[in-house]
N, C-alpha and C positions, 0 to 999 in steps of 0.2 A: 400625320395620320391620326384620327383621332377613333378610338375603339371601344366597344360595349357590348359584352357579353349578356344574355336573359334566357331564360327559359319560359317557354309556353306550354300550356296543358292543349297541347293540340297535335295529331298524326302529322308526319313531314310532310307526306304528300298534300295533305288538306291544306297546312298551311304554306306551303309553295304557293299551290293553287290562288290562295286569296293575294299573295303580294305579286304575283305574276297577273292578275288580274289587273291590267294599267287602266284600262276604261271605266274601274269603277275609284279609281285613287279617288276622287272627289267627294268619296261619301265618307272615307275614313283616312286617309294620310295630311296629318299637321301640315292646314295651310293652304291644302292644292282645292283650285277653285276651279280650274278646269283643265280638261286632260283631251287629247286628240293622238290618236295613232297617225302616223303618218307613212312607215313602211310595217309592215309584217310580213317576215322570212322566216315563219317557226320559231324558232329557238335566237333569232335574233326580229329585233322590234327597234324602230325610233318611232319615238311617244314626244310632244309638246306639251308640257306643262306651262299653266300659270299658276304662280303662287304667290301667297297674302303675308305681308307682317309689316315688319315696319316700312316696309315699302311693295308694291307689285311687281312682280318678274315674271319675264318668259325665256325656260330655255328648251332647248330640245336633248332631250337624252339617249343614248343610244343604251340599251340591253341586251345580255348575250347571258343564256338560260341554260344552266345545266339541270337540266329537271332532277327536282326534289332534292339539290343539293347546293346550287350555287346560282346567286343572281348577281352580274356585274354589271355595272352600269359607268357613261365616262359622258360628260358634257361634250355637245358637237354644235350647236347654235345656244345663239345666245348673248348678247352686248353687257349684261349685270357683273357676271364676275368670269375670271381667264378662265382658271377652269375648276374641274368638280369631278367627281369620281367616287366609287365603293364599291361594295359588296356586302349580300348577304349571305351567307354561309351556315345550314340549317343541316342538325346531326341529331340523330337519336338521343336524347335523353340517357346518359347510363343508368339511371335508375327506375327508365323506365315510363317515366311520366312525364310525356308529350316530347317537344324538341327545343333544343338550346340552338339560338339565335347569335350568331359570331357578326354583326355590323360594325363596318367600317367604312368612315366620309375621310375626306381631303377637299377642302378647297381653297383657291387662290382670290382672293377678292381683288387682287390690285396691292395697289400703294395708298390707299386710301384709309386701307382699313386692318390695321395691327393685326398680326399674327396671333397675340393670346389673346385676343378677341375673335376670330377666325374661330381659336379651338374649343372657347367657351360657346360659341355659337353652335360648334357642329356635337357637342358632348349634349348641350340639350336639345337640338334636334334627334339625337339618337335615342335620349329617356323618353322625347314625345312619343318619337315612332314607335320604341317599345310599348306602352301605356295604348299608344292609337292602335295599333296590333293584337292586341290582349282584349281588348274590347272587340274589337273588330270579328275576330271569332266564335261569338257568339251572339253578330247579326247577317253575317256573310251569308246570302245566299247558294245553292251549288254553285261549282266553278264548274273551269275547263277540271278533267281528270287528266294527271301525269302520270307514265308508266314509272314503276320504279326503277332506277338505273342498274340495281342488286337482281332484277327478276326479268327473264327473258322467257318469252313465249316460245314453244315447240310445238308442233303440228303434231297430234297423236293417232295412233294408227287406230284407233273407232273414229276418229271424225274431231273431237272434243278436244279442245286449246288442255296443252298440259303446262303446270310455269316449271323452271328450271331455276333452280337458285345457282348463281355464283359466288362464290366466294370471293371476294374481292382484298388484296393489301390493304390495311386500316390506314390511311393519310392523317385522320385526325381521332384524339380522344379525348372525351371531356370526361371530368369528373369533379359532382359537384360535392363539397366541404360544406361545413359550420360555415365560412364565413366570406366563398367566393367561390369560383371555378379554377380547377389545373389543367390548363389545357397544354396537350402534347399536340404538334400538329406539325410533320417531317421530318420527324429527330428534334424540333428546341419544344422546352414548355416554358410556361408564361403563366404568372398565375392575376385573374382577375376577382380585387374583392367584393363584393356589397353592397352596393348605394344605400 
């Protein structure tokens, strides 16, 4: 499993919004040349990508959305590589400014194709996406809008939506350092440095 921590200057919700956004993948994610929904159930989607490098691939991904905090994704067609899988995992900034970005790939290419080559593969697939995401924020159009998962609407007695905040158990905390992030996230931390 190969992992990459970053932070964006941008609201969670917003940026949810722009990477749950699969039908415009093609104008900013490393590579992808074209993109087709194939199911949409809300919060879960298979999406068809084809994507460019040193060779053309199509495979189909499946996604399953926990709005404004978790995007999982696992290969389900596809002939290029066995399989493929991640997540992106998007937290409030502790300091405040914008949201830290917790991505994580795994993939299997076969027998064909070495294992520390697999991981050099998918380490800078994740610095592109980070770099194509940072960018990306400041040409994205509106999105879809996500409720936040922290804030539930209540019917108020004038007529006028009141929000309710919950409190929620903290699962994960980041805290960014000089020279990387500490992230706590279920009881273990793990500290990631720098690029």
């Amino acid at each position: 499993m190969t992992k990459s921590v970053f932070q964006i200057d941008c609201p969670k919700d917003r940026l949810f919004g722009i990477i749950a956004d699969f039908e415009r993948w093609n104008e900013w994610f490393p590579g992808c040349k074209e993109v087709k929904i194939v199911t949409d159930k809300g919060n879960n989607k298979q999406v068809e990508l084809t994507l460019t490098g040193m060779k053309t691939l199509t495979m189909g991904l499946e996604f399953d959305l926990t709005p404004t905090q978790l995007i999982n994704f696992r290969k389900y067609s596809g002939k290029e590589v066995k399989e493929y899988a991640g997540s992106f995992r998007l937290m409030n900034a502790s300091d405040g400014a914008g949201t830290v970005v917790m991505g994580e790939m795994e993939m299997d290419a076969g027998s064909l194709v070495p294992k520390f080559m697999v991981g050099k593969i998918m380490e800078k697939s994740l610095g592109q996406t980070a770099e194509a995401l940072k960018a990306r924020v400041h040409t994205a159009p509106p999105g879809p809008v996500y409720e936040n998962a922290e804030a539930v609407a209540a019917p108020a007695a004038a007529g006028a939506p009141q929000v309710v905040h919950i409190r929620r158990k903290r699962m994960v905390h980041v805290i960014q350092s000089g020279s990387g992030y500490r992230v706590w996230f279920m009881g273990k931390t793990r500290f990631y440095k720098f690029e």
